[in-house]
C-alpha positions as CSV (number, residue, x, y, z in Angstrom):
1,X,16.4,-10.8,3.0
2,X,16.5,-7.3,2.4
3,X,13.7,-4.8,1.1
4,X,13.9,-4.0,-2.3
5,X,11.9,-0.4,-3.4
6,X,9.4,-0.2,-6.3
7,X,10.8,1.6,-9.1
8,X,9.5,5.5,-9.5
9,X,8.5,4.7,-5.4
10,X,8.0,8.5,-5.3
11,X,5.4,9.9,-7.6
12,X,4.2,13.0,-8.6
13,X,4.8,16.3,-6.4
14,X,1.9,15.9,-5.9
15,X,2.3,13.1,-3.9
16,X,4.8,14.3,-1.9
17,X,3.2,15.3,1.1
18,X,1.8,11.2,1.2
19,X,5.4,10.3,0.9
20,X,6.4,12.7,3.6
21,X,3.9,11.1,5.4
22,X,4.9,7.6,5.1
23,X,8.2,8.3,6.5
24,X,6.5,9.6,9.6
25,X,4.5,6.4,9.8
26,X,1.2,8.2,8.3
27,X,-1.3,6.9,5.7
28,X,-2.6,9.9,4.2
29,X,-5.4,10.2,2.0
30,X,-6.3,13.2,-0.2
31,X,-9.4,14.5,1.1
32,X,-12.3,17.2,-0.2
33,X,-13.3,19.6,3.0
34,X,-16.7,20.0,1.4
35,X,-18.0,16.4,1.2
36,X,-15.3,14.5,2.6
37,X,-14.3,11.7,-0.4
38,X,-11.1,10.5,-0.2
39,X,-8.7,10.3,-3.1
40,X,-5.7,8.4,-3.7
41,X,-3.7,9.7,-5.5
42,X,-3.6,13.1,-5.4
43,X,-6.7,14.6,-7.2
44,X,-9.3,17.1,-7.7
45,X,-12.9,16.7,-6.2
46,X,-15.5,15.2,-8.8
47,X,-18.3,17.8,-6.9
48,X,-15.9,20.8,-5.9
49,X,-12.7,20.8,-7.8
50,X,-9.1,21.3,-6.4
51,X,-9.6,24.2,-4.2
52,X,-10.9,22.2,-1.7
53,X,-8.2,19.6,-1.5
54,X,-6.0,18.9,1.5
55,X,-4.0,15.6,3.0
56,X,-5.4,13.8,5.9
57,X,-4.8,10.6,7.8
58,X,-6.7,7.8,7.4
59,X,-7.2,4.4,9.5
60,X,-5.1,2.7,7.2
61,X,-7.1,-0.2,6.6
62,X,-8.8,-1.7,4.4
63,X,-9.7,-5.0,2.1
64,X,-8.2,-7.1,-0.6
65,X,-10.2,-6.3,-3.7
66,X,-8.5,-8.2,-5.8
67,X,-4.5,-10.0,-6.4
68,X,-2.2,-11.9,-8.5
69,X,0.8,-13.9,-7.2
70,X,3.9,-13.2,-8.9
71,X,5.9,-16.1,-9.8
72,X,7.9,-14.5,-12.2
73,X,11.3,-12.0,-11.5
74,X,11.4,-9.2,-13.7
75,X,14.8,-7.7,-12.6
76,X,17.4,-9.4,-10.4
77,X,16.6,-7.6,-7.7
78,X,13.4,-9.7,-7.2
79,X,14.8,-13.1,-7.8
80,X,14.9,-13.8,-4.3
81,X,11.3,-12.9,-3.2
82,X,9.2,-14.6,-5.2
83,X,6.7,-15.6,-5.1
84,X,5.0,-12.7,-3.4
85,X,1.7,-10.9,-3.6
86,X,0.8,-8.1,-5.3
87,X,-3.1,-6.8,-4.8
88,X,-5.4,-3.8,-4.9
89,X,-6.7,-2.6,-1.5
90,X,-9.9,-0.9,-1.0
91,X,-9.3,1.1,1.8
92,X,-11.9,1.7,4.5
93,X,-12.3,5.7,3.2
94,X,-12.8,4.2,-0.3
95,X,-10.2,4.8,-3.0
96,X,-7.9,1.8,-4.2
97,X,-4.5,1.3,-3.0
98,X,-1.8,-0.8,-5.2
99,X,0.6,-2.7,-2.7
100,X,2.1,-6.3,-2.5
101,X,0.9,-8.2,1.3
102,X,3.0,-9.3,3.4
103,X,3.0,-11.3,6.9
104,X,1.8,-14.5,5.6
105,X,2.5,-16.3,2.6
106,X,1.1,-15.4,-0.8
107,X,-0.7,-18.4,-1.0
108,X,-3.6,-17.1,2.0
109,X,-4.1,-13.9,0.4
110,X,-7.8,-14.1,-0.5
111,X,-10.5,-11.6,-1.6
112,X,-11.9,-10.0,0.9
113,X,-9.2,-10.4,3.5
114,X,-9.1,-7.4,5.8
115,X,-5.7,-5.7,5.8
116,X,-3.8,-2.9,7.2
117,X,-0.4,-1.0,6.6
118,X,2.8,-2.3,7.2
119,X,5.8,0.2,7.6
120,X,8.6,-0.7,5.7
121,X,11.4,1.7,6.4
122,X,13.6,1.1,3.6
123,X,16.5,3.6,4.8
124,X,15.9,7.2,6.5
125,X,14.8,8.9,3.2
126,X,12.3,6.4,2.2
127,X,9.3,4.3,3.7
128,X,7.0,2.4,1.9
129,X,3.4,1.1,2.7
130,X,2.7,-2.5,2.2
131,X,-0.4,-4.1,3.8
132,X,0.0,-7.1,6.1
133,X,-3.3,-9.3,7.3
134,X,-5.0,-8.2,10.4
135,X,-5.5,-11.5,11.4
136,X,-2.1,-13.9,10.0
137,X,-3.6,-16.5,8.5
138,X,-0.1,-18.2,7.5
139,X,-0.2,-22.2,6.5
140,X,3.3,-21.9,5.1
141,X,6.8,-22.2,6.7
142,X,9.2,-21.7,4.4
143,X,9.8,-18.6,3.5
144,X,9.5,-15.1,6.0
145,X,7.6,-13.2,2.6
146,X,7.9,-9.7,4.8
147,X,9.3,-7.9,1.8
């Protein structure tokens, strides 16, 4: 089964360096050099404004905060991968991350499970982070659920 991209995959320009990231296999974060918060998405200091912005890697972990199954297709595209996992990660430098899981089946994903990014290299322009379980905790069979 093939990967199918998010719509709008690429946000902002301000984004763009995370993007550019991505397809070098590198989470970044956007990070204040004064008190070193992380921000995702790109954004301005709550303490020291925008000046003191820049893009750094980060472990690329994190947790599942919360998640819904979908069990529902909204375009053709996705017929053939649901049901599938979306969730909110809090990622170990703090800000949320919106992603689906993959690497077990939708039915294990549980608060609190720890998570880390999964490189999905869609073709040579485009990558996208999902999150996969650190530890698979897989009961089901039927169904690969990578993408």
């Amino acid at each position: 089964m093939s990967a199918t991209p998010p719509m709008n995959y690429v946000g902002h320009t301000f984004d763009a360096p995370f993007w550019d990231g991505c397809l070098t296999h590198r989470f970044l974060l956007h990070r204040c050099t004064i008190c070193e918060r992380d921000y995702w998405p790109a954004s301005t200091c709550i303490e020291h404004g925008s000046k003191s912005m820049e893009w750094t890697e980060s472990s690329g972990a994190g947790v599942v905060h919360t998640y819904t199954v979908v069990h529902h297709a909204y375009t053709p595209e996705w017929a053939d991968k649901i049901p599938y996992a979306l969730a909110v990660v809090r990622l170990t430098e703090g800000p949320f991350f919106h992603t689906n899981i993959v690497g077990c089946a939708p039915a294990d994903v549980h608060v609190g499970m720890e998570v880390t990014v999964f490189w999905d290299d869609i073709d040579a322009d485009v990558t996208i982070p999902r999150f996969a379980p650190i530890t698979p905790h897989s009961t089901s069979t039927n169904k690969d659920n990578r993408d």
